[in-house]
One Martini backbone bead per residue (centre of mass of N, CA, C, O) as a GRO file, in nm:
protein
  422
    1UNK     BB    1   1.930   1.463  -0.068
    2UNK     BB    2   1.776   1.649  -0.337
    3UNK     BB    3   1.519   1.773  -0.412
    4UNK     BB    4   1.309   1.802  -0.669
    5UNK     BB    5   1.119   1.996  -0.839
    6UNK     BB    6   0.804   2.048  -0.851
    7UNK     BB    7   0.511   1.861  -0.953
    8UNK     BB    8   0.287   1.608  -1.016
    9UNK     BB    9   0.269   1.319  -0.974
   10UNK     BB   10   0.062   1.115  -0.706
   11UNK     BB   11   0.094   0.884  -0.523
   12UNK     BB   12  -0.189   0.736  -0.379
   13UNK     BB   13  -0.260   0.788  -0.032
   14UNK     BB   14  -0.521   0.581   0.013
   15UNK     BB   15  -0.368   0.385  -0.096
   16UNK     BB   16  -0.445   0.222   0.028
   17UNK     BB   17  -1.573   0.630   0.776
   18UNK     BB   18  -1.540   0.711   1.124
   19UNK     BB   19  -1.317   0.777   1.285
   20UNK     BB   20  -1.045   0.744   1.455
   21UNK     BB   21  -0.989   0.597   1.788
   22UNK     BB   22  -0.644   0.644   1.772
   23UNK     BB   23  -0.664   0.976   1.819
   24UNK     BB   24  -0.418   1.133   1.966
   25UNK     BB   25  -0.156   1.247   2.195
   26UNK     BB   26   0.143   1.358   2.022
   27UNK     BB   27   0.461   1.391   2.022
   28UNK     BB   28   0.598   1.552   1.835
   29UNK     BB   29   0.817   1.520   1.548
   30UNK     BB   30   1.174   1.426   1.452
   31UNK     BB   31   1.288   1.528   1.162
   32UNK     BB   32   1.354   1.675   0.892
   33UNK     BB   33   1.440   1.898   0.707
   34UNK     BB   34   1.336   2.100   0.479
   35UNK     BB   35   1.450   2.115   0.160
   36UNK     BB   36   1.570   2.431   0.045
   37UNK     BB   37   1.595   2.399  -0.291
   38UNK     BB   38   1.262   2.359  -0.248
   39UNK     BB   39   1.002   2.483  -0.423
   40UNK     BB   40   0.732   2.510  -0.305
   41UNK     BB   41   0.380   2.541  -0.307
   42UNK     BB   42   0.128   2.799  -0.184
   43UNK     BB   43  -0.215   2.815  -0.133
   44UNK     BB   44  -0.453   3.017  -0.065
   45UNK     BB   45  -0.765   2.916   0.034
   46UNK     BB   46  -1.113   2.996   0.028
   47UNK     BB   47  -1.390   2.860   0.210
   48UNK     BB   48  -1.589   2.616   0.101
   49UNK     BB   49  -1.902   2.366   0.157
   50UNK     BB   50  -1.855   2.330   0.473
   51UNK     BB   51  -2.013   2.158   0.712
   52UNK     BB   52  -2.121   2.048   1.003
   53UNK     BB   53  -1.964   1.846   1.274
   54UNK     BB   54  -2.199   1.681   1.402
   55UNK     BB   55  -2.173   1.430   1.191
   56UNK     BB   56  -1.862   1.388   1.274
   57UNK     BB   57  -1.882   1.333   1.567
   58UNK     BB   58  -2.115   1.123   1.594
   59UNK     BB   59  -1.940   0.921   1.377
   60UNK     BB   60  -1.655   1.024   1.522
   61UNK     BB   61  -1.508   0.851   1.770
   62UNK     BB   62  -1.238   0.955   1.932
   63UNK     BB   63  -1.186   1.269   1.851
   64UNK     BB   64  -0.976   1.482   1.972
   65UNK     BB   65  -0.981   1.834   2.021
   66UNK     BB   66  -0.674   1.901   1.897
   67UNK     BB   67  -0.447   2.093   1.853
   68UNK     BB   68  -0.256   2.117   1.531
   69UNK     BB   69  -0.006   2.033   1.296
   70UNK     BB   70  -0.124   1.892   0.994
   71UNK     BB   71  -0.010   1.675   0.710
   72UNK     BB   72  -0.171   1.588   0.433
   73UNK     BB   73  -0.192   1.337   0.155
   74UNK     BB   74  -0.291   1.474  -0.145
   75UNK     BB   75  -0.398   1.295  -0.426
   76UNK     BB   76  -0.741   1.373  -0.542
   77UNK     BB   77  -0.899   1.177  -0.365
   78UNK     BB   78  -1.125   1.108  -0.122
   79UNK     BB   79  -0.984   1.008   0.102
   80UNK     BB   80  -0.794   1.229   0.185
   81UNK     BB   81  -0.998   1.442   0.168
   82UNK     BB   82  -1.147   1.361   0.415
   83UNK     BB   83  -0.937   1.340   0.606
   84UNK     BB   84  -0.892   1.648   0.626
   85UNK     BB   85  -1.193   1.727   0.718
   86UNK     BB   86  -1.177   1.603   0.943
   87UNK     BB   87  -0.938   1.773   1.113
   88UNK     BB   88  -1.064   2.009   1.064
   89UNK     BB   89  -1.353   1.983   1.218
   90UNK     BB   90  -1.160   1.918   1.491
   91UNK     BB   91  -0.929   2.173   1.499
   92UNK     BB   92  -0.678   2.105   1.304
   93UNK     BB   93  -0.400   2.236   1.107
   94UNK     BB   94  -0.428   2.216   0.773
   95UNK     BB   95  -0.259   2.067   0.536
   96UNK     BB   96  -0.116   2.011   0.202
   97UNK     BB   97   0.009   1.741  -0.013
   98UNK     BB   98   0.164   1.669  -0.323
   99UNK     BB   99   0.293   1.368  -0.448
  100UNK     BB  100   0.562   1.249  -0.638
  101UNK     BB  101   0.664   0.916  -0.758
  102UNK     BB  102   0.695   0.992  -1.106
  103UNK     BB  103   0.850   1.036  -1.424
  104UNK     BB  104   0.805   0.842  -1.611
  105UNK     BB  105   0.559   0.876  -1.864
  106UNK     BB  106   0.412   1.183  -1.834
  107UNK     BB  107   0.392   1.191  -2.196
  108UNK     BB  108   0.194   0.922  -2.223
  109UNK     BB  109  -0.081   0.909  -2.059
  110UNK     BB  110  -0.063   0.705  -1.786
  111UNK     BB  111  -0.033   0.917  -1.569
  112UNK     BB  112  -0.306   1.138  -1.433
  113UNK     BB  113  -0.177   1.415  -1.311
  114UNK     BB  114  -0.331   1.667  -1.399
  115UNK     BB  115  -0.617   1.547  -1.262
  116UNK     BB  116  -0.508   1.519  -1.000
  117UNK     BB  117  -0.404   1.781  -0.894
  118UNK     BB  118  -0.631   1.938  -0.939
  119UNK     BB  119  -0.813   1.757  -0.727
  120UNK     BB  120  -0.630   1.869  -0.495
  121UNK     BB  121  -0.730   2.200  -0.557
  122UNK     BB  122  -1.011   2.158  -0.471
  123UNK     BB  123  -1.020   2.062  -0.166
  124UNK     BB  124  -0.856   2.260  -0.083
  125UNK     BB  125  -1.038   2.495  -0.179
  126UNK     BB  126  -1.258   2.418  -0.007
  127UNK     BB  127  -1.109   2.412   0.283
  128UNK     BB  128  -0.865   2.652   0.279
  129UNK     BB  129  -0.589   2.549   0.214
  130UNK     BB  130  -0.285   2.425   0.177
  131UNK     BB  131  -0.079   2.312  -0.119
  132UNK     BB  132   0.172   2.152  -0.130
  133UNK     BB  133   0.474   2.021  -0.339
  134UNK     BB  134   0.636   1.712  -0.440
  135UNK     BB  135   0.941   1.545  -0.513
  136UNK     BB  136   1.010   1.167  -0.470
  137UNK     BB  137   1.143   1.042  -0.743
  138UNK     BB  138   1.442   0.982  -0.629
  139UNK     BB  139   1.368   0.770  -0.437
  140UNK     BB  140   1.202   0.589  -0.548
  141UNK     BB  141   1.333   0.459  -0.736
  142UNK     BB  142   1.572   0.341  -0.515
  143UNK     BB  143   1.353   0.240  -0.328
  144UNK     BB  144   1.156   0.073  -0.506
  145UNK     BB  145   1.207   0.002  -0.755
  146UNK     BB  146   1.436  -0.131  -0.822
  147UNK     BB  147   1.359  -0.365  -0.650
  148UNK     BB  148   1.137  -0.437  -0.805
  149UNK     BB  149   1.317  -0.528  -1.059
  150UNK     BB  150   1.466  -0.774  -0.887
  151UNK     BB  151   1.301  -0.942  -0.850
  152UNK     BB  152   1.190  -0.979  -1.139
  153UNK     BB  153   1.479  -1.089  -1.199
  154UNK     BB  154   1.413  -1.322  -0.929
  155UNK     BB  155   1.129  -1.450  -1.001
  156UNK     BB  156   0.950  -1.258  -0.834
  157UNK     BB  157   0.653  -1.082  -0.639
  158UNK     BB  158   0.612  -0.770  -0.555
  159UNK     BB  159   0.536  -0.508  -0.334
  160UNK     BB  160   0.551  -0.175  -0.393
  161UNK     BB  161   0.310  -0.059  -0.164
  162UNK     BB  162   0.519  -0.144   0.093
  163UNK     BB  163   0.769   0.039   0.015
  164UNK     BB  164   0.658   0.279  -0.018
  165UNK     BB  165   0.522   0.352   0.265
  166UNK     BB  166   0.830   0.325   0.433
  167UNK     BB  167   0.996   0.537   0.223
  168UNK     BB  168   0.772   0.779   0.140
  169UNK     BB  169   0.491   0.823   0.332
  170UNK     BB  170   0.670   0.727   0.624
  171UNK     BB  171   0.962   0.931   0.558
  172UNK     BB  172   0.960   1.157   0.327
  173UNK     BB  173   0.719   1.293   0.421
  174UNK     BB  174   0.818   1.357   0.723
  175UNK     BB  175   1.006   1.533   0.688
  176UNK     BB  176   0.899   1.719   0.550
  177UNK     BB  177   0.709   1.813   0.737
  178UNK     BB  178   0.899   1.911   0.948
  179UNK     BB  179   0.970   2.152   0.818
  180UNK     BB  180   0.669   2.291   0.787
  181UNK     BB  181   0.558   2.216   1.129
  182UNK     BB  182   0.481   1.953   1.206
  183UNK     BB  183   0.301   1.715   1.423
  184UNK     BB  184   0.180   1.570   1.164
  185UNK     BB  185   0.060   1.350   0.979
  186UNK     BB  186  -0.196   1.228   0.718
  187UNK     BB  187  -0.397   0.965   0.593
  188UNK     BB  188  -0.655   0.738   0.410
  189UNK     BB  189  -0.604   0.517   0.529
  190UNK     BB  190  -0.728   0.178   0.632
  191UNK     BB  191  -0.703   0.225   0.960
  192UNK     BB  192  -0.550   0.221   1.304
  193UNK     BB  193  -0.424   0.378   1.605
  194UNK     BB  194  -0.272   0.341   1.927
  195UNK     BB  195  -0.126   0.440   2.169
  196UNK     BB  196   0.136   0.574   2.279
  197UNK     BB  197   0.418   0.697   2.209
  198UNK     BB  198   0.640   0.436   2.101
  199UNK     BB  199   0.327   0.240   2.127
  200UNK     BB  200   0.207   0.172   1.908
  201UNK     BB  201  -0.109   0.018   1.733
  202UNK     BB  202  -0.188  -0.167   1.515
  203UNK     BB  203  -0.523  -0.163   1.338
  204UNK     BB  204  -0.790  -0.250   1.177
  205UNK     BB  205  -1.038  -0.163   0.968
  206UNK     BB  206  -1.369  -0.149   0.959
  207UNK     BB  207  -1.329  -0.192   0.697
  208UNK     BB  208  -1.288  -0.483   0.524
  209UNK     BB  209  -1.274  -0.397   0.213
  210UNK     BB  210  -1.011  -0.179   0.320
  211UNK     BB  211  -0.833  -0.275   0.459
  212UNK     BB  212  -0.486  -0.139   0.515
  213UNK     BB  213  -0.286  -0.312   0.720
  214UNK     BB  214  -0.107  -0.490   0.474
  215UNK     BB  215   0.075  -0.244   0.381
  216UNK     BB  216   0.189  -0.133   0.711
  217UNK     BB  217   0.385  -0.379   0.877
  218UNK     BB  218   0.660  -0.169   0.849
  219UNK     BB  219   0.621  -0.004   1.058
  220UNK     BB  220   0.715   0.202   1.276
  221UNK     BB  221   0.696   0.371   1.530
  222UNK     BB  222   0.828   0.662   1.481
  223UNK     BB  223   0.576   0.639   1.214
  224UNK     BB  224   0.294   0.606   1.397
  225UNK     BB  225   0.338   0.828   1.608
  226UNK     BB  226   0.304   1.100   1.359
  227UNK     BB  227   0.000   0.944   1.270
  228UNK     BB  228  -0.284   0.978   1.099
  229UNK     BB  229  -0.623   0.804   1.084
  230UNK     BB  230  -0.922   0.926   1.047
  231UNK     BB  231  -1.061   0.611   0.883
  232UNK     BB  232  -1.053   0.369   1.022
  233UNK     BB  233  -1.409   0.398   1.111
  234UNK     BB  234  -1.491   0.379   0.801
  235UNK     BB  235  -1.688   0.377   0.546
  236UNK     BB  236  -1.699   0.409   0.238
  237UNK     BB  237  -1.986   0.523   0.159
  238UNK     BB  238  -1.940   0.730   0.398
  239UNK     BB  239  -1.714   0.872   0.230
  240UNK     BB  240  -1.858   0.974   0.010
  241UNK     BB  241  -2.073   1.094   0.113
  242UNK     BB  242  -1.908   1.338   0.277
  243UNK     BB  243  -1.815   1.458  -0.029
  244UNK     BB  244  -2.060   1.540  -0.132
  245UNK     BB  245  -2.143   1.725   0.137
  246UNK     BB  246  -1.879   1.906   0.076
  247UNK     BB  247  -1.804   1.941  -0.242
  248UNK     BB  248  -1.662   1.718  -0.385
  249UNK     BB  249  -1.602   1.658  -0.691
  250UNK     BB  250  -1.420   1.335  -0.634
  251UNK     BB  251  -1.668   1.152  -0.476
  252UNK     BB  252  -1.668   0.939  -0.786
  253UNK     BB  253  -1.392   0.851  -0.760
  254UNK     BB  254  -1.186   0.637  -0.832
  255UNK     BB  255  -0.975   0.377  -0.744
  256UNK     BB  256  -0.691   0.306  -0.708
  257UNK     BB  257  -0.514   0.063  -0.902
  258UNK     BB  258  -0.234  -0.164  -0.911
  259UNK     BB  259   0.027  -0.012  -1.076
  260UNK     BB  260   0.079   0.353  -1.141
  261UNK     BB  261   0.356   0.338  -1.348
  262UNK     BB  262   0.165   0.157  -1.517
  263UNK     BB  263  -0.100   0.169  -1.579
  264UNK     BB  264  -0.285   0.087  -1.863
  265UNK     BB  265  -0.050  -0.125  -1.950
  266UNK     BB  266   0.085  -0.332  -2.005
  267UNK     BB  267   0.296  -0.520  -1.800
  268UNK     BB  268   0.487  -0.637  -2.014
  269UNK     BB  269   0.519  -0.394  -2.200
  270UNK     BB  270   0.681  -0.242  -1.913
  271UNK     BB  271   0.913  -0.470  -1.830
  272UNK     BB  272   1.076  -0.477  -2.138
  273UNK     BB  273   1.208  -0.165  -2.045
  274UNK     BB  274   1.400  -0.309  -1.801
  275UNK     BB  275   1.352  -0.619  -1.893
  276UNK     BB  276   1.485  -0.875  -2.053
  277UNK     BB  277   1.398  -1.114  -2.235
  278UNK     BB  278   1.345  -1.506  -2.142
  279UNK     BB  279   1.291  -1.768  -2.302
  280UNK     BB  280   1.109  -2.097  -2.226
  281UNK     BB  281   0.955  -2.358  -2.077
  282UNK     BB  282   0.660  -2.501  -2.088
  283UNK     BB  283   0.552  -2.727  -1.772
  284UNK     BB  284   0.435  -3.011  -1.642
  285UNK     BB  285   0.404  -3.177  -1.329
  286UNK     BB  286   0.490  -3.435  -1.568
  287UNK     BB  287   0.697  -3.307  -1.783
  288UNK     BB  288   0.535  -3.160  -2.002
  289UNK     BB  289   0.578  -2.983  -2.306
  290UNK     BB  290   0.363  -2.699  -2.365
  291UNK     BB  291   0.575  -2.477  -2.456
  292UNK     BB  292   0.616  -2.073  -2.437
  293UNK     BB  293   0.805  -1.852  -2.246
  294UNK     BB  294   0.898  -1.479  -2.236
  295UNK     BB  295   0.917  -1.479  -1.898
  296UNK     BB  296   0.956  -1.564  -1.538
  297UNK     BB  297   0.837  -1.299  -1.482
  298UNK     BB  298   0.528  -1.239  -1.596
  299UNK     BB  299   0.486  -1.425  -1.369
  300UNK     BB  300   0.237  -1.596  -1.089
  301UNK     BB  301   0.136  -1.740  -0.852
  302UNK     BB  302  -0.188  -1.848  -0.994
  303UNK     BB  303  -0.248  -1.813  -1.287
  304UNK     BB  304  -0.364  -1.812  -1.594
  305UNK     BB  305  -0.367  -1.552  -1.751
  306UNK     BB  306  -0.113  -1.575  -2.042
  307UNK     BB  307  -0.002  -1.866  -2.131
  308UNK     BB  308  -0.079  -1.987  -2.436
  309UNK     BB  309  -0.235  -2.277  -2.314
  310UNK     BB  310  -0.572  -2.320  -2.362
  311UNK     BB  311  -0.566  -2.570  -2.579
  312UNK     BB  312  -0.448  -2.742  -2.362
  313UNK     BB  313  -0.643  -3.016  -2.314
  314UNK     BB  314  -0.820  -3.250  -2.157
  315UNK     BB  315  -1.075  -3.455  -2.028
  316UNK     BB  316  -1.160  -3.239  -1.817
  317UNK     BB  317  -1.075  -2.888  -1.956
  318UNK     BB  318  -0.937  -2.722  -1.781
  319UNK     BB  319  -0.700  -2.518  -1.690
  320UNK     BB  320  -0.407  -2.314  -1.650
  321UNK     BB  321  -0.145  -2.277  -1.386
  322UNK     BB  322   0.035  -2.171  -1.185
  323UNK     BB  323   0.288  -2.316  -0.976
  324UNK     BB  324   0.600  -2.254  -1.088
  325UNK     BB  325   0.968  -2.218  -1.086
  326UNK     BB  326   1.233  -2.264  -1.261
  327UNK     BB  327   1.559  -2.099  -1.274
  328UNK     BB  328   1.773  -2.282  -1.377
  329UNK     BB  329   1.608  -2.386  -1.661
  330UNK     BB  330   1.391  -2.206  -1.720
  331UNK     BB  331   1.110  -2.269  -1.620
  332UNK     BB  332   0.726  -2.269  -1.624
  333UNK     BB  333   0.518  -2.454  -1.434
  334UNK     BB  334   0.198  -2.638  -1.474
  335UNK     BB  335  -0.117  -2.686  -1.393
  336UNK     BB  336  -0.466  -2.890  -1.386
  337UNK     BB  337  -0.652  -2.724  -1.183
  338UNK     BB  338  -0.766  -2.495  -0.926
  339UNK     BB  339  -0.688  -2.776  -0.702
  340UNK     BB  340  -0.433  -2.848  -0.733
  341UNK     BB  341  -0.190  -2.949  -0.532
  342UNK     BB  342   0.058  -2.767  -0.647
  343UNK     BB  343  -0.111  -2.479  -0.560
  344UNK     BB  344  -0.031  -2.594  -0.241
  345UNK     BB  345   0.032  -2.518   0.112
  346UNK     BB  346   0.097  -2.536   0.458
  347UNK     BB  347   0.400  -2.412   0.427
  348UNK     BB  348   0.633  -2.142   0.498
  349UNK     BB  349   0.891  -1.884   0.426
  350UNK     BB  350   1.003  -1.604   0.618
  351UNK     BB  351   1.123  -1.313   0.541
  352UNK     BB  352   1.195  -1.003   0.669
  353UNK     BB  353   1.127  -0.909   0.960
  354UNK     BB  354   0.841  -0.708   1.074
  355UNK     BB  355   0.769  -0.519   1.372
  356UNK     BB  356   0.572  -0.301   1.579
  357UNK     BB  357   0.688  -0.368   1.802
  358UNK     BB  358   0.975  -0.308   1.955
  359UNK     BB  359   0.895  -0.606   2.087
  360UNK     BB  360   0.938  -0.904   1.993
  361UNK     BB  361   0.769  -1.186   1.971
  362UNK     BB  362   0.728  -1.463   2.060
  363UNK     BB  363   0.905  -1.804   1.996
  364UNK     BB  364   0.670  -1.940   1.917
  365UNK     BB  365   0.311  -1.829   1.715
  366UNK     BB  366  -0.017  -1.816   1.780
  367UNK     BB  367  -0.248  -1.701   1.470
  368UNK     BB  368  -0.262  -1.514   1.217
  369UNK     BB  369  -0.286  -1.458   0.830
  370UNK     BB  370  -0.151  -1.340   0.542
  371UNK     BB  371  -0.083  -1.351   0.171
  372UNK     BB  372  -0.282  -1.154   0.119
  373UNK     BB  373  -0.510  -0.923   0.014
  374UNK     BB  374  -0.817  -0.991   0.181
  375UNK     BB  375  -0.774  -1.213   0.297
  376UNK     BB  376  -0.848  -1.423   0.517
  377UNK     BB  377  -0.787  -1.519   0.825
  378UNK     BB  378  -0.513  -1.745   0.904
  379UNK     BB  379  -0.417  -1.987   1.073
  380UNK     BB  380  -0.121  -2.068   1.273
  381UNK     BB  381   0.286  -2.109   1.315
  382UNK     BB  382   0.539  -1.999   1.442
  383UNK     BB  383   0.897  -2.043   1.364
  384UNK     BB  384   1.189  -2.064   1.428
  385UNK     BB  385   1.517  -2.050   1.198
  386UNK     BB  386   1.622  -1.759   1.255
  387UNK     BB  387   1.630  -1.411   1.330
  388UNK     BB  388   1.535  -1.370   1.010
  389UNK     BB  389   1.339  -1.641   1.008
  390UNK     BB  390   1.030  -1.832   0.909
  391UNK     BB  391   0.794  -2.074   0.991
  392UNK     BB  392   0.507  -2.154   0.840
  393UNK     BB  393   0.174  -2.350   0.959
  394UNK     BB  394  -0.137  -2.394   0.826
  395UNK     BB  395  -0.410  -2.529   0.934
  396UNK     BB  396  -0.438  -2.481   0.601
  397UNK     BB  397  -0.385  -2.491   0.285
  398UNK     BB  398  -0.232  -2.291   0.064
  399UNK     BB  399  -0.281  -2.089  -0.225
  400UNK     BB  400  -0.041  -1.941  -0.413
  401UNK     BB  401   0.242  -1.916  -0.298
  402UNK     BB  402   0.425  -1.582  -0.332
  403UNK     BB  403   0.749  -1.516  -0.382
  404UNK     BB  404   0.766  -1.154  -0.243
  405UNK     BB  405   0.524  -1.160  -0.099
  406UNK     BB  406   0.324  -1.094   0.196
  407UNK     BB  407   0.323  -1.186   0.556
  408UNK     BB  408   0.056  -1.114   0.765
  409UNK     BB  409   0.023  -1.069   1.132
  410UNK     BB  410  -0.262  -1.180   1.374
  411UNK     BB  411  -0.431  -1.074   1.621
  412UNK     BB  412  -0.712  -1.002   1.508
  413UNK     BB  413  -0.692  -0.643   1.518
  414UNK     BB  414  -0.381  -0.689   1.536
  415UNK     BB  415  -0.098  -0.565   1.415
  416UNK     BB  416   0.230  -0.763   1.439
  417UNK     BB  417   0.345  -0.818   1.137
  418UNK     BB  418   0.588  -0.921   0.909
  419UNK     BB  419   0.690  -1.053   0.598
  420UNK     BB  420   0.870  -1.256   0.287
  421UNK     BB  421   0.840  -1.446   0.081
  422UNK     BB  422   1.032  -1.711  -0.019
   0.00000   0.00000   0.00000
């Protein structure tokens, strides 16, 4: 497939504070070559603003100082910026890449393309390095969005940024910088990577409130073996301290939130442009009709606002939530009441499961999971259903399980691989 010529808007690479202690000595990765039809775009920047590497030294162990030639995904945020300087004033050969990774309605002003751009060739320029851009828009389409589409066409809740990371930026981001020469990749995710190449361990990041090794448990290892997570052991203050203190213009902009592609625009509003209404009936978990819902794409499990039907209380007061989906009948479920009954599940069955090491852990296994991001850590026990499918059990009964959403499994600081709840 040839790359489309280089544009705009960067799908955010922060990704979803010391560097990370897993980055080792690694060796180079074998890609595909940059496809040659694509005009690269890349800028001699000369290097302002930059302090001295002793307090990141000192606060970043574990960072050997090996050369080599490695390729940030510079998305315009902070974090990214930041990985960059780390690996910067450690030694390595750093360019930047802006990578583009949707085209529609970037003349409605819903991603800010030409602000994150500017914001990328800021840090750029203040590093002194090159940047570079590509558009992977025609890839996101066919892996991210298309999938996007189906799953909500078939009443579940997918996750596209655990899509993208697997099949964007850890998959056609390095094809394409093997090309460029690099020896490595390195993006801002709150993760950390430890051992030898073909053998590497994803672990969570250091920071709680950032760690965002579950949007990461799709990675295999030969994506692992050729990646660099700089943040790993950083704390987002000190990451935001690190960027104003090194002159990045950047260093108080916001975290990207929520799903790119849609920016702030309503999301019904946003998917009634590519999957049409089917209205049908909201009822209570007692068969009672209490509404109309108007597509149960719109809606997902453990939901309050936007049904419609807060008006509809009994002598309790409660609001009401989403508990299930009929889809044969196209009716919407929902209880009333935050602990109700039915928005409660001991456990799960998930598929398509994907594990970090090269050889699957024994099952039965316990361990511990997440069903959502940030989620604190659930006992369970996992136990084969078939080749590729498995039933969780968990300890304390899980409020909200969403199916299509993904269920990633830990063993403390360790990620062990995940699957996506059926």
């Amino acid at each position: 497939m040839s790359y489309p010529a280089a544009s705009w808007r960067g799908i955010a690479v922060e990704a979803d504070s010391p560097a990370n202690q897993g980055l080792v000595k690694s060796e180079p990765f074998a890609g595909k070559p940059a496809p040659t039809d694509f005009a690269a775009s890349g800028e001699e920047l000369k290097p302002k603003g930059i302090n001295s590497i002793e307090d990141i030294s000192g606060a970043c162990p574990g960072i050997e100082a090996y050369c080599g030639k490695v390729i940030v995904g510079l998305s315009g945020g902070v974090d990214s910026a930041v990985a960059a300087a780390v690996l910067l004033e450690q030694g390595y050969q750093v360019e930047g890449l802006f990578m583009k990774n949707w085209d529609e309605d970037d003349d409605e002003g819903y991603c800010p393309a030409e602000q994150d751009l500017a914001d990328a060739r800021d840090v750029a320029e203040c590093l002194g390095i090159k940047l570079h851009t590509i558009s992977f828009s025609s890839e996101y389409w066919d892996c991210v969005f298309e999938y996007f589409l189906a799953e909500y066409r078939a009443g579940r809740t997918p996750n596209p940024d655990i899509l993208c990371n697997q099949e964007i930026k850890f998959k056609a981001f390095p094809d394409y910088a093997a090309g460029l020469g690099a020896d490595w990749i390195a993006t801002g995710h709150y993760a950390r990577v430890e051992g030898p190449a073909n053998q590497r361990q994803l672990l969570k990041g250091r920071d709680e409130n950032k760690d965002q090794s579950y949007f990461l448990y799709r990675l295999d290892q030969p994506a692992l073996s050729q990646t660099l997570f700089p943040l790993g052991d950083l704390l987002k203050p000190d990451v935001r301290s690190m960027a104003k203190d090194r002159g990045f213009k950047n260093f108080a902009k916001k975290d990207s939130t929520g799903i790119c592609f849609i920016g702030e625009r309503k999301f019904t509003e946003f998917l009634q442009r590519y999957l049409p209404a089917q209205p049908g009936e909201i009822i209570s978990t007692e068969g009672e009709t209490l509404g109309k819902h108007q597509g149960l794409m719109f809606h997902t499990i453990g939901q309050r606002q936007g049904l419609g039907i807060g008006g509809l209380r009994d002598t309790s007061g409660e609001p009401w939530y989403v508990a299930g989906k009929n889809m044969g009948a196209n009716q919407l479920i929902v209880a009333q009441g935050n602990d109700h009954p039915a928005l409660f599940k001991p456990a799960l069955e998930a598929k398509d499961l994907r594990w970090i090491s090269a050889t699957a852990p024994s099952i039965p296994l316990h361990c511990h999971a997440r069903i959502r991001y940030r989620q604190s850590d659930q006992a369970c026990e996992i136990t084969a259903l078939s080749d590729d499918q498995v039933q969780v059990c968990f300890s304390e009964p899980q409020r909200a399980v969403t199916p299509g959403q993904a269920i990633v499994f830990y063993d403390g600081n360790l990620c062990l691989g995940g699957g996506t709840i059926c």
